[in-house]
N, C-alpha and C positions, 0 to 999 in steps of 0.2 A: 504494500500500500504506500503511496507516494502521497503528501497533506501541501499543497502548496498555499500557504498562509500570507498571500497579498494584500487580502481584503479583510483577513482576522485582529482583529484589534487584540490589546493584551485583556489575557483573562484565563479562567475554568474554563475547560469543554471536556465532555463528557461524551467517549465513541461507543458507539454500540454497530459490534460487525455481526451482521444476520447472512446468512443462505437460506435458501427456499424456506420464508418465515421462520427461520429457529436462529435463537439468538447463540453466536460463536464464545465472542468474549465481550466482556465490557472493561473500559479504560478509561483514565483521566489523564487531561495532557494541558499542562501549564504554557502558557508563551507568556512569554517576558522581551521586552526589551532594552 
């Protein structure tokens, strides 16, 4: 997975990566600048 964060301001995001409706993982991911 490739996140290109041009448009993302700093802050929390919270990923949730699904396949055919079932949830894989879930993650949080800090940007800072």
């Amino acid at each position: 997975m490739t996140l290109f964060r041009e448009n993302l301001p700093s802050g929390l995001y919270f990923l949730h990566l699904t396949q055919d409706n079932r949830k894989i993982t879930t993650n949080k991911l800090i940007i800072t600048d």
